[in-house]
N, CA, C, O and CB atoms as a CASP TS submission, in Angstrom:
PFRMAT TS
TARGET T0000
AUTHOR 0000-0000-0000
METHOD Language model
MODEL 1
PARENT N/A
ATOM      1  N   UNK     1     -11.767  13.452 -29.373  1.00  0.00           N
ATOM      2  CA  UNK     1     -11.217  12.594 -28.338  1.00  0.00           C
ATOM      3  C   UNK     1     -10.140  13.318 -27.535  1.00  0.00           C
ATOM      4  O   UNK     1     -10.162  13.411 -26.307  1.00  0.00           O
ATOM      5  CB  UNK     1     -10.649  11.322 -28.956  1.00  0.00           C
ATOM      6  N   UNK     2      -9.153  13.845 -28.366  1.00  0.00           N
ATOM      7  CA  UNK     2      -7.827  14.863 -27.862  1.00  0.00           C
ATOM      8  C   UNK     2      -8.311  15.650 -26.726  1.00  0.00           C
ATOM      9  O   UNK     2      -7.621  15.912 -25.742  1.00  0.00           O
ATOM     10  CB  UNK     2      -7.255  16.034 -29.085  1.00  0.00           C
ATOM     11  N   UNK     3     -10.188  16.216 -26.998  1.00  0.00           N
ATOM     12  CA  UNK     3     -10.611  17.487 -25.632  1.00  0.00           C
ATOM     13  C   UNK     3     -11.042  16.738 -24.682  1.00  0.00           C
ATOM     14  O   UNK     3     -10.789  17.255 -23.594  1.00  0.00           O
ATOM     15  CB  UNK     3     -11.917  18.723 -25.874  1.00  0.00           C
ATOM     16  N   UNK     4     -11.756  15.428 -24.571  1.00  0.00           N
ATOM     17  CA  UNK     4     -11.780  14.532 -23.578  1.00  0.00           C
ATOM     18  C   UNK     4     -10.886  14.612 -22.784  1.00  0.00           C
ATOM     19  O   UNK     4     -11.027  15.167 -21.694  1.00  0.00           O
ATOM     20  CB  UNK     4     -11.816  13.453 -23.909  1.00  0.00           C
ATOM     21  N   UNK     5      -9.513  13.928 -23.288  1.00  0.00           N
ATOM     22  CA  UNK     5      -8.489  13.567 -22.485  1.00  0.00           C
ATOM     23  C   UNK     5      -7.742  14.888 -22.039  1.00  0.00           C
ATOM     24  O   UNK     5      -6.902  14.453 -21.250  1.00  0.00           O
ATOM     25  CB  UNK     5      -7.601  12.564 -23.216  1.00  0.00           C
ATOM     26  N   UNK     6      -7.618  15.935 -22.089  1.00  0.00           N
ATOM     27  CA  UNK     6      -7.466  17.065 -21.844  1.00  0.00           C
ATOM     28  C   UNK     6      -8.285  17.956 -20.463  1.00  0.00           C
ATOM     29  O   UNK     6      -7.827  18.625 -19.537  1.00  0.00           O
ATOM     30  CB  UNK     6      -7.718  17.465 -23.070  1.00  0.00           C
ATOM     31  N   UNK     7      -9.748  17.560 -20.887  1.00  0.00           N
ATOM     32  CA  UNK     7     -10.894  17.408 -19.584  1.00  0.00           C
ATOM     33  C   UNK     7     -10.237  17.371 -18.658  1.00  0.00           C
ATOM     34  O   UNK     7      -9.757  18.097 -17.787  1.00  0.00           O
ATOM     35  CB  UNK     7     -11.847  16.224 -19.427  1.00  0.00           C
ATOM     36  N   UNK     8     -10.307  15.814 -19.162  1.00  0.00           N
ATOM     37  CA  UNK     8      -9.567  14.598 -18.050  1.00  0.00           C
ATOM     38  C   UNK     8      -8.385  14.932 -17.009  1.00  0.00           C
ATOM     39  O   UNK     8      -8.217  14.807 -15.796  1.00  0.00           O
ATOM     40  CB  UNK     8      -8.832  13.408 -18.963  1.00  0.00           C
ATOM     41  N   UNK     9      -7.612  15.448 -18.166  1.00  0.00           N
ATOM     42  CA  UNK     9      -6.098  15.798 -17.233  1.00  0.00           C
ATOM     43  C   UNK     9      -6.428  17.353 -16.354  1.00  0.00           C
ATOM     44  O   UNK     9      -5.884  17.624 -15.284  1.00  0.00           O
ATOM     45  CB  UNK     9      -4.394  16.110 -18.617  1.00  0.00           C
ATOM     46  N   UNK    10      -7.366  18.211 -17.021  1.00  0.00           N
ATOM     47  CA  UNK    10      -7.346  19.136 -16.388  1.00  0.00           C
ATOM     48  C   UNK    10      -8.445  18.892 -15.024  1.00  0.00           C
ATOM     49  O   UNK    10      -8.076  19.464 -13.998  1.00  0.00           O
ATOM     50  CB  UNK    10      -7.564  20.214 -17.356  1.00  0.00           C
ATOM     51  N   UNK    11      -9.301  18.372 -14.959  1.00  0.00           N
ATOM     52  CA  UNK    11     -10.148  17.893 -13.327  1.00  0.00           C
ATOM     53  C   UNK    11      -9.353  16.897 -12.732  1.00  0.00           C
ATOM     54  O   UNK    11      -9.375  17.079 -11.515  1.00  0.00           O
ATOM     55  CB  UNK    11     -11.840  17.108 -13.434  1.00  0.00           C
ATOM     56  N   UNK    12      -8.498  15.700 -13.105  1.00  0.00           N
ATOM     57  CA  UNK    12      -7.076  15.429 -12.214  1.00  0.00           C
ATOM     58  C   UNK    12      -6.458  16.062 -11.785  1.00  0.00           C
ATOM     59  O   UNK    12      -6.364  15.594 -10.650  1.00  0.00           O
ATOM     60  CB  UNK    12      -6.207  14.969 -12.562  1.00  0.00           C
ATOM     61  N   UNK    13      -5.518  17.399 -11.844  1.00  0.00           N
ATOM     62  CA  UNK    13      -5.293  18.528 -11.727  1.00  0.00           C
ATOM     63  C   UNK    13      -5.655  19.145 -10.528  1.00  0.00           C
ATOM     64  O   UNK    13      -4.977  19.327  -9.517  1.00  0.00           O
ATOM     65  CB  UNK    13      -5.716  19.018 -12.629  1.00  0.00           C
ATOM     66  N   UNK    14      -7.185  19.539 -10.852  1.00  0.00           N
ATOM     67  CA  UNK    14      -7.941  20.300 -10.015  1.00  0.00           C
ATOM     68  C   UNK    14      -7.857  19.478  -8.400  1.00  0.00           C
ATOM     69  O   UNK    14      -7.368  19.759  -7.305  1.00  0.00           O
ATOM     70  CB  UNK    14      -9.534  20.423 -10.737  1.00  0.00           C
ATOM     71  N   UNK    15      -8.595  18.386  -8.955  1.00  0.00           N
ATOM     72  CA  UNK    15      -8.954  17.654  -7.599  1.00  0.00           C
ATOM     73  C   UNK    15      -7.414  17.351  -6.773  1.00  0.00           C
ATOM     74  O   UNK    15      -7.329  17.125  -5.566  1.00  0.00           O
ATOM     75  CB  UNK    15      -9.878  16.012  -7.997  1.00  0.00           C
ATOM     76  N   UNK    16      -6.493  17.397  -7.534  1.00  0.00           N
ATOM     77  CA  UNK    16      -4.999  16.883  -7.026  1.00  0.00           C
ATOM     78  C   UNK    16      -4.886  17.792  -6.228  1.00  0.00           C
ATOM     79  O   UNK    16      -4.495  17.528  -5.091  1.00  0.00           O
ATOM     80  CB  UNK    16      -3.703  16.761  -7.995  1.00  0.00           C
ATOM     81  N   UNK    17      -5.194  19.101  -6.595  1.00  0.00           N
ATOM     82  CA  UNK    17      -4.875  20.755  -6.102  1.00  0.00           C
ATOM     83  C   UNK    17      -5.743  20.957  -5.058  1.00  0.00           C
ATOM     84  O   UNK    17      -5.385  21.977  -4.469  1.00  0.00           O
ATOM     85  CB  UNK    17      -5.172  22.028  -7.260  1.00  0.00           C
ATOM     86  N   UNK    18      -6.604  20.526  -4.607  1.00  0.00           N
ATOM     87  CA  UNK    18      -7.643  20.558  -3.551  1.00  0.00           C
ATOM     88  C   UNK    18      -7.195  20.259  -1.747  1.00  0.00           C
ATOM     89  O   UNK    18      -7.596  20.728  -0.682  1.00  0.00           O
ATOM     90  CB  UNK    18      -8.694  19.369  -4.100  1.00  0.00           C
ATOM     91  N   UNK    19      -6.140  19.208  -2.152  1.00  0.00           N
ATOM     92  CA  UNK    19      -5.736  18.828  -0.521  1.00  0.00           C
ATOM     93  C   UNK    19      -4.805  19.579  -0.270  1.00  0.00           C
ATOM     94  O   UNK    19      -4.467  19.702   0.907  1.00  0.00           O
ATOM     95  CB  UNK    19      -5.241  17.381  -0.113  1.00  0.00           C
ATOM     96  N   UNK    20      -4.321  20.087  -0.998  1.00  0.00           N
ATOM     97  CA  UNK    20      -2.782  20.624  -0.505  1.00  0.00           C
ATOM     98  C   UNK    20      -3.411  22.463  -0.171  1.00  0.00           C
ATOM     99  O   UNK    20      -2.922  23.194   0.690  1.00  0.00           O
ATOM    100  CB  UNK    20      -1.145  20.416  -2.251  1.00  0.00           C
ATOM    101  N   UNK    21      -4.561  22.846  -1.103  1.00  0.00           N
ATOM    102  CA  UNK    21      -5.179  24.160  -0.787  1.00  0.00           C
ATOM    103  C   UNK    21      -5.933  24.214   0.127  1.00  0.00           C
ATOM    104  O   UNK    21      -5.905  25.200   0.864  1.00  0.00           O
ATOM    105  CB  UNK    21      -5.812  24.687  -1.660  1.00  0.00           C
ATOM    106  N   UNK    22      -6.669  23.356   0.309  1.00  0.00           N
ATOM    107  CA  UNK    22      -7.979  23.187   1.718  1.00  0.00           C
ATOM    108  C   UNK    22      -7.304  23.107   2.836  1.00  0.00           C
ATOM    109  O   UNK    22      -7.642  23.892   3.721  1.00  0.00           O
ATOM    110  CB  UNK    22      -9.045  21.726   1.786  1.00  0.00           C
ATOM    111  N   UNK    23      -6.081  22.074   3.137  1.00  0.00           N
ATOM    112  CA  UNK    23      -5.865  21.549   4.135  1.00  0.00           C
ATOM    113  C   UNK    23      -4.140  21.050   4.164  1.00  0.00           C
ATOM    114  O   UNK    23      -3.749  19.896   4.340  1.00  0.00           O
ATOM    115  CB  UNK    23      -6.955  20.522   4.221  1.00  0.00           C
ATOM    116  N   UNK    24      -3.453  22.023   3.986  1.00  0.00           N
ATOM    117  CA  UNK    24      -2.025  21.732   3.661  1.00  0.00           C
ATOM    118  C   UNK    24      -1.368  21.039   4.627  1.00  0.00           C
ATOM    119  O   UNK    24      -0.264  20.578   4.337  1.00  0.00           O
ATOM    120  CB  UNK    24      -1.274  22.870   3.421  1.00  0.00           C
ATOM    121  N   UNK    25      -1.983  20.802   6.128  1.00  0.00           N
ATOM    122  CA  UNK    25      -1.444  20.282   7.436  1.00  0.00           C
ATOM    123  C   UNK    25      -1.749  18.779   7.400  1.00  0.00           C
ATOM    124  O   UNK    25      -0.952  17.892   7.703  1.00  0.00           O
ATOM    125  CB  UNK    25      -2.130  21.021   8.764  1.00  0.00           C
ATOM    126  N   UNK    26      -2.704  18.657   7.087  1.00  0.00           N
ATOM    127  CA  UNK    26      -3.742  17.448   6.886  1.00  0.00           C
ATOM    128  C   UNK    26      -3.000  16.420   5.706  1.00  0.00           C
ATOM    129  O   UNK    26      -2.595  15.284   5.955  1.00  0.00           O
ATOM    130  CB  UNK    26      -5.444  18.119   6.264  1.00  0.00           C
ATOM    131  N   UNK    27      -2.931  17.046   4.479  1.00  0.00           N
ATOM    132  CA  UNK    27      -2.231  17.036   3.190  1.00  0.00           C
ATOM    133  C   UNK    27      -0.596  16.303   3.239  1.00  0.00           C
ATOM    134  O   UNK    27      -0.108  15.426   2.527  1.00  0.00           O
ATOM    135  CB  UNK    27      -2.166  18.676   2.722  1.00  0.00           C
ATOM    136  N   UNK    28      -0.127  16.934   4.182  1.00  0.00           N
ATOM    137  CA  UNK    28       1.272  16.626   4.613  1.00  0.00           C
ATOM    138  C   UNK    28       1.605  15.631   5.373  1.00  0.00           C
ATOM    139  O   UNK    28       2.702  15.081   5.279  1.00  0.00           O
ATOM    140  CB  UNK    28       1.773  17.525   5.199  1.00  0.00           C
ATOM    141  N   UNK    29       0.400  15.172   6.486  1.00  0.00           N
ATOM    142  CA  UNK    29       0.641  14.210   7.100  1.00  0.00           C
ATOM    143  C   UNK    29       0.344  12.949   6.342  1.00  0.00           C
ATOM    144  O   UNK    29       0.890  11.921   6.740  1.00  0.00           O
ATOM    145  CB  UNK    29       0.064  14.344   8.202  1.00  0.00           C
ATOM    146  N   UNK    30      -0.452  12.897   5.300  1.00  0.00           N
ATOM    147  CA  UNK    30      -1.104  12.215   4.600  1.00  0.00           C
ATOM    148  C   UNK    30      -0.196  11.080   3.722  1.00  0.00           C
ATOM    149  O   UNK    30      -0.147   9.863   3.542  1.00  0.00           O
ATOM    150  CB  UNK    30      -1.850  13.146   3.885  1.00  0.00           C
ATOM    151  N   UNK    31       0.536  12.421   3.272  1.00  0.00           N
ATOM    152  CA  UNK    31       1.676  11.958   2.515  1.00  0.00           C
ATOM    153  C   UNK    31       2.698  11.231   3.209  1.00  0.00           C
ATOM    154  O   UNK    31       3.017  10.121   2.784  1.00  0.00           O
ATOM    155  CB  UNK    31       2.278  13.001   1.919  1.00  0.00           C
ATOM    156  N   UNK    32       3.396  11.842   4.487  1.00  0.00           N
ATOM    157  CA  UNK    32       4.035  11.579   5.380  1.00  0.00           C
ATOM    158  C   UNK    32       3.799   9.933   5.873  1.00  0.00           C
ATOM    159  O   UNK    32       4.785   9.368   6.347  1.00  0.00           O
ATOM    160  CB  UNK    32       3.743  12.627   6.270  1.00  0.00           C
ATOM    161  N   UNK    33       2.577   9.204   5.771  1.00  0.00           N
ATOM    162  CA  UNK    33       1.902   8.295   6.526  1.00  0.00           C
ATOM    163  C   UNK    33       2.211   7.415   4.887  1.00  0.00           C
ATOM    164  O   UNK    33       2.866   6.373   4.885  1.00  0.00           O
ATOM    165  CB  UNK    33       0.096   8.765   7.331  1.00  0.00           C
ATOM    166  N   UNK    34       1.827   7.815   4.007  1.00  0.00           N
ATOM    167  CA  UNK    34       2.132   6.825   3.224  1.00  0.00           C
ATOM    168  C   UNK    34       2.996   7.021   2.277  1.00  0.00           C
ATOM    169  O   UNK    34       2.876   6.700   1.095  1.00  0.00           O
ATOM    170  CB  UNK    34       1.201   6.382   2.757  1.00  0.00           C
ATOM    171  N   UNK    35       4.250   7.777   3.004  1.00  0.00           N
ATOM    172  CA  UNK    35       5.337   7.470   2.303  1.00  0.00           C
ATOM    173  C   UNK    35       6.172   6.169   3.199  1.00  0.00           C
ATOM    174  O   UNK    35       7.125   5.588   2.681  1.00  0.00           O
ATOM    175  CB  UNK    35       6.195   8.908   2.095  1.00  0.00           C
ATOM    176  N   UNK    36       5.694   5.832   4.528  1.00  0.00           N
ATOM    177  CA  UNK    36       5.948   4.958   5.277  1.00  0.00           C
ATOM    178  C   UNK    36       5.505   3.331   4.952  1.00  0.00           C
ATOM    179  O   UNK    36       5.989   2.380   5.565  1.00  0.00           O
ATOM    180  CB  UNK    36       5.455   5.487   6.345  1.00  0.00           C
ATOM    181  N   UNK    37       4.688   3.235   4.077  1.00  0.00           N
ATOM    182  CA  UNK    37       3.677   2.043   3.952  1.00  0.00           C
ATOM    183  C   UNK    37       4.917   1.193   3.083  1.00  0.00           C
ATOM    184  O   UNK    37       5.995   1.735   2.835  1.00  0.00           O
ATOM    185  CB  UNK    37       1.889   2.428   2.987  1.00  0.00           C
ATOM    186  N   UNK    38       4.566  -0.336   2.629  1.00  0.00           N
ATOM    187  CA  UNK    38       5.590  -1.203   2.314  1.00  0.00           C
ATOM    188  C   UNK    38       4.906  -0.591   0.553  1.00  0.00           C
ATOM    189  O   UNK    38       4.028   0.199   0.210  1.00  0.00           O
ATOM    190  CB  UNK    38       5.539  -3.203   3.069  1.00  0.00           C
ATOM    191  N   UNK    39       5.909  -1.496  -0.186  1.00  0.00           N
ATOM    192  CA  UNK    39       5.442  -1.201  -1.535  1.00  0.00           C
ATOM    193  C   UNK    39       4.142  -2.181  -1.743  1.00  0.00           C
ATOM    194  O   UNK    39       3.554  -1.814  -2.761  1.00  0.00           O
ATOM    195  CB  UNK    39       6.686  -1.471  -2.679  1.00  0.00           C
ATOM    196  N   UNK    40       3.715  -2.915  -1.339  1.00  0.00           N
ATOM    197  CA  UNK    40       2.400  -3.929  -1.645  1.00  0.00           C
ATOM    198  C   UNK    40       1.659  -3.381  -0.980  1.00  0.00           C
ATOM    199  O   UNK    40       0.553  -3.875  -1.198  1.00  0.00           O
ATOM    200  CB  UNK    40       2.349  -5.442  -1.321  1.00  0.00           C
ATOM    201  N   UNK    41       1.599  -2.647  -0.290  1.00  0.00           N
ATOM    202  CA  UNK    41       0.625  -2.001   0.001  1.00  0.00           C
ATOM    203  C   UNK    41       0.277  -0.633  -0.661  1.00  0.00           C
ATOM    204  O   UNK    41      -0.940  -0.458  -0.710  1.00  0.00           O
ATOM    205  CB  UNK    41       0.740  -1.939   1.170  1.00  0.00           C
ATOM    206  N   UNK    42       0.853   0.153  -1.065  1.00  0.00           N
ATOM    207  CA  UNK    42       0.696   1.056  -2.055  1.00  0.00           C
ATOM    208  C   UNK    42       0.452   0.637  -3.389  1.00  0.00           C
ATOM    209  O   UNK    42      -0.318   1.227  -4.147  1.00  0.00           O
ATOM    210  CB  UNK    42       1.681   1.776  -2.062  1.00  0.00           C
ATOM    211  N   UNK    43       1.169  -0.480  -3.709  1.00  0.00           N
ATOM    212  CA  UNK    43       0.392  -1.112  -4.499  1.00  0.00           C
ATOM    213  C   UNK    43      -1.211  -1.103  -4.509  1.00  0.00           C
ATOM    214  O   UNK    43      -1.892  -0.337  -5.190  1.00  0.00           O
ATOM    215  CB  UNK    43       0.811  -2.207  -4.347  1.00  0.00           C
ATOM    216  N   UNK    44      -1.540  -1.770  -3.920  1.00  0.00           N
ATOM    217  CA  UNK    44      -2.667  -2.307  -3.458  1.00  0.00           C
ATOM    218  C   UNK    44      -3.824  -0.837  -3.361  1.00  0.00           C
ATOM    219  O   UNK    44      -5.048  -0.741  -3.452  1.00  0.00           O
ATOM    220  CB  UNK    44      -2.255  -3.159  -1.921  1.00  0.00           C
ATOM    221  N   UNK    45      -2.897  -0.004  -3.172  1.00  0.00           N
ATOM    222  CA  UNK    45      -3.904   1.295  -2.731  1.00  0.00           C
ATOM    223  C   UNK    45      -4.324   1.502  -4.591  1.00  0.00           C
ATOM    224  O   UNK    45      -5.339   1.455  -5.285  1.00  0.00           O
ATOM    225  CB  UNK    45      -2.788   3.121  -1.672  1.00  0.00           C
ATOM    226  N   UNK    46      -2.537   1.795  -4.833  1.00  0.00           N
ATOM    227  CA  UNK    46      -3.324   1.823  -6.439  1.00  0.00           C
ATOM    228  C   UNK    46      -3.769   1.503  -7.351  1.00  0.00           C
ATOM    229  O   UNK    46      -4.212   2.160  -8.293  1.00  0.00           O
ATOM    230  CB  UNK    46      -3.216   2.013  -7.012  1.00  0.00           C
ATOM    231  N   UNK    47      -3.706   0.437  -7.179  1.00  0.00           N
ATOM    232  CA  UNK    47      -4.737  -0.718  -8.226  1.00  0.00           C
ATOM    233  C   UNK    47      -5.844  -0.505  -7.741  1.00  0.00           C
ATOM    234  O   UNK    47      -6.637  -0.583  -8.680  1.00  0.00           O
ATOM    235  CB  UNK    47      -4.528  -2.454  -8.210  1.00  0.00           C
ATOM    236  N   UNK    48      -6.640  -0.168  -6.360  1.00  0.00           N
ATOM    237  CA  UNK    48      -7.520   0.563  -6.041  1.00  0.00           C
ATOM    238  C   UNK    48      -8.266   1.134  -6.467  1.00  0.00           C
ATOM    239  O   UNK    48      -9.430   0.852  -6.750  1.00  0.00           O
ATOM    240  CB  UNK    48      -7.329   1.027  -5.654  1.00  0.00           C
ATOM    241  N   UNK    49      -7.435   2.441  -6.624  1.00  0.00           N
ATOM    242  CA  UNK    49      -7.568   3.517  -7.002  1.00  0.00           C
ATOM    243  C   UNK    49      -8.440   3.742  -8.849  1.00  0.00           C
ATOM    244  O   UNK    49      -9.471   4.312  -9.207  1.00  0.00           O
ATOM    245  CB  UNK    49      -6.065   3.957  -6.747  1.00  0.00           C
ATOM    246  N   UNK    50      -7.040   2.729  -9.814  1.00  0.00           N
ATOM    247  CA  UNK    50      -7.091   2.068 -10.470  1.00  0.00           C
ATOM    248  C   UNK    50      -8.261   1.675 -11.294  1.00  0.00           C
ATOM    249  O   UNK    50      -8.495   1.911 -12.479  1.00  0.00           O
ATOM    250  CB  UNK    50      -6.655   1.483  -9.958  1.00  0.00           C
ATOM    251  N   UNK    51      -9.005   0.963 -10.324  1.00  0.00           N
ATOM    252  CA  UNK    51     -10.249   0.319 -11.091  1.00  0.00           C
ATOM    253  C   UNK    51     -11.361   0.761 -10.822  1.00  0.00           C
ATOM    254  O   UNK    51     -12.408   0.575 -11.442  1.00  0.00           O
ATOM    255  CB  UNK    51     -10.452  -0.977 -10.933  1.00  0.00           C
ATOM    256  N   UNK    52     -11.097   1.665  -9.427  1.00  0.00           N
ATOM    257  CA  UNK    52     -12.536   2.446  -8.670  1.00  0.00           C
ATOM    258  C   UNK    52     -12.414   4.131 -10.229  1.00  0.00           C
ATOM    259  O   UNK    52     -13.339   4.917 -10.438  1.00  0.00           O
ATOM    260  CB  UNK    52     -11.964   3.233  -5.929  1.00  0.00           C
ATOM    261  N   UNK    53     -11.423   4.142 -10.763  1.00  0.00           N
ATOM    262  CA  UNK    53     -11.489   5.408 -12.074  1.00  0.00           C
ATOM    263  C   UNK    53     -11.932   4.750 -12.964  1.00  0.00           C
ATOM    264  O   UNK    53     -13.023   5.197 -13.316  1.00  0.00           O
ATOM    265  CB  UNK    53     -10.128   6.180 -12.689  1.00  0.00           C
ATOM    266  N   UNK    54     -11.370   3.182 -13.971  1.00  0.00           N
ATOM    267  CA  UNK    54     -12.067   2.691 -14.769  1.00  0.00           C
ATOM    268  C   UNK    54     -13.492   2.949 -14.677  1.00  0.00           C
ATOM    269  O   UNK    54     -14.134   3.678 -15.433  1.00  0.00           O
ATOM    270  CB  UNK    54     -11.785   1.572 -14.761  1.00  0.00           C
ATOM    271  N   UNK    55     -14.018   2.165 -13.496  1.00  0.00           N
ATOM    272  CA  UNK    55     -15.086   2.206 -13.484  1.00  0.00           C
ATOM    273  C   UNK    55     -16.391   3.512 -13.215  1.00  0.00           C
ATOM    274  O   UNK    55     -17.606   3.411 -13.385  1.00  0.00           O
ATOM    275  CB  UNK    55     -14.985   1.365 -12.840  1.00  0.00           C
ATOM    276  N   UNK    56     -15.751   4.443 -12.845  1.00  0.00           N
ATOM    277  CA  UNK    56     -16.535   5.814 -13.097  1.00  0.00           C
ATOM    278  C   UNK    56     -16.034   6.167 -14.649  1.00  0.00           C
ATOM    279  O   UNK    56     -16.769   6.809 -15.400  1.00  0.00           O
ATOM    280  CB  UNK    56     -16.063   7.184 -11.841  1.00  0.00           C
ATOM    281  N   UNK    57     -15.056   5.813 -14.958  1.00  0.00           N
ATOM    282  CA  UNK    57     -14.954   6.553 -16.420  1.00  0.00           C
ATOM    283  C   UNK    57     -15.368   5.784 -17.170  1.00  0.00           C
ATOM    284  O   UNK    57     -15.036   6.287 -18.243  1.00  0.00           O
ATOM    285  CB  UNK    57     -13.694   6.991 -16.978  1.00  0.00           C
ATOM    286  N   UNK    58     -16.168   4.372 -17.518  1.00  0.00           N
ATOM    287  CA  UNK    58     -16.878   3.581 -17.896  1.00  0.00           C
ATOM    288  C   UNK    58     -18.231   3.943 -17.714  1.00  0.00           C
ATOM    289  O   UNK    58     -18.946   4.116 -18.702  1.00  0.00           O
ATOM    290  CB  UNK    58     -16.546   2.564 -17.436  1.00  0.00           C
ATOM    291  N   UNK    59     -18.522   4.033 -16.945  1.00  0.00           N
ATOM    292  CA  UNK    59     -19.928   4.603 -16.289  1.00  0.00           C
ATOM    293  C   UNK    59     -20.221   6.094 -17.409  1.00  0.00           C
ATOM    294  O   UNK    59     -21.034   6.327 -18.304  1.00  0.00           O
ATOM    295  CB  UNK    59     -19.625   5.151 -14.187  1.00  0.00           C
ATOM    296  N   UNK    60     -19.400   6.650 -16.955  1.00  0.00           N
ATOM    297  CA  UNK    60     -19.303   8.053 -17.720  1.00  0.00           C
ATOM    298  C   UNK    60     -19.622   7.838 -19.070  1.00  0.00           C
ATOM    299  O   UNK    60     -20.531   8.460 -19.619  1.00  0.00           O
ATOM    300  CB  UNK    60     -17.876   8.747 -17.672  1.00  0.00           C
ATOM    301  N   UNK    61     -18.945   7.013 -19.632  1.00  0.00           N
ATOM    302  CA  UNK    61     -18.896   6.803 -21.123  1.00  0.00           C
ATOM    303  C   UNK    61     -19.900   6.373 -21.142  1.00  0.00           C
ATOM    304  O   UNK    61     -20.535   7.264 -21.705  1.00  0.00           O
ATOM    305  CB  UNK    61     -17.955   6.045 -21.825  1.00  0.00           C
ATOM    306  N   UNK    62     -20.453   5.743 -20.966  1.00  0.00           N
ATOM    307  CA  UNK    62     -21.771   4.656 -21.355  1.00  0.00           C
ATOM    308  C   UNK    62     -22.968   5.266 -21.158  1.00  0.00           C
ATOM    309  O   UNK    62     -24.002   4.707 -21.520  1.00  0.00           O
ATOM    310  CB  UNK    62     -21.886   3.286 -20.457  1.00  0.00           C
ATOM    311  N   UNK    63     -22.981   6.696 -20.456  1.00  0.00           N
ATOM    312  CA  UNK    63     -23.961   7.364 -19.937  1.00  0.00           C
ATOM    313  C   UNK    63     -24.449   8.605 -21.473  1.00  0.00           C
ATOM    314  O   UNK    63     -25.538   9.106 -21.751  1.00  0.00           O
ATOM    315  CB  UNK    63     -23.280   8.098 -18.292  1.00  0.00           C
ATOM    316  N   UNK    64     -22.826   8.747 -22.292  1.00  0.00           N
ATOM    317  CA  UNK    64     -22.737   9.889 -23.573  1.00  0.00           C
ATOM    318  C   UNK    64     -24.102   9.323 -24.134  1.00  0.00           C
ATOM    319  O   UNK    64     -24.597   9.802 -25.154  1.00  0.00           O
ATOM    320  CB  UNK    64     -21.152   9.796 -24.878  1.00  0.00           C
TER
END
């Protein structure tokens, strides 16, 4: 289970590392734009976010 979650943290990682290497201009404004947003709305992004991962990492599992 320990190398799962390890996986896990290391392709979070990766993909985290992707906007800021591809497109550091892009990346910046990105951030810039929603460091502006109210907190319910970032909220909202991440509960999002949130359940759109449950549900691929559910998927995932159920697929072993």
């Amino acid at each position: 289970m320990s190398n799962a979650i390890w996986l896990a943290l290391g392709l979070v990682l990766v993909f985290e590392g992707l906007g800021p290497l591809l497109a550091p201009r892009g990346w910046r404004e990105m951030v810039s734009q929603l460091s502006q947003q109210d907190d319910n709305t970032l909220r909202r992004i991440g509960g999002c976010l949130v359940v759109a991962g449950s549900v691929v990492a559910y998927i995932m599992y159920t697929r072993l």
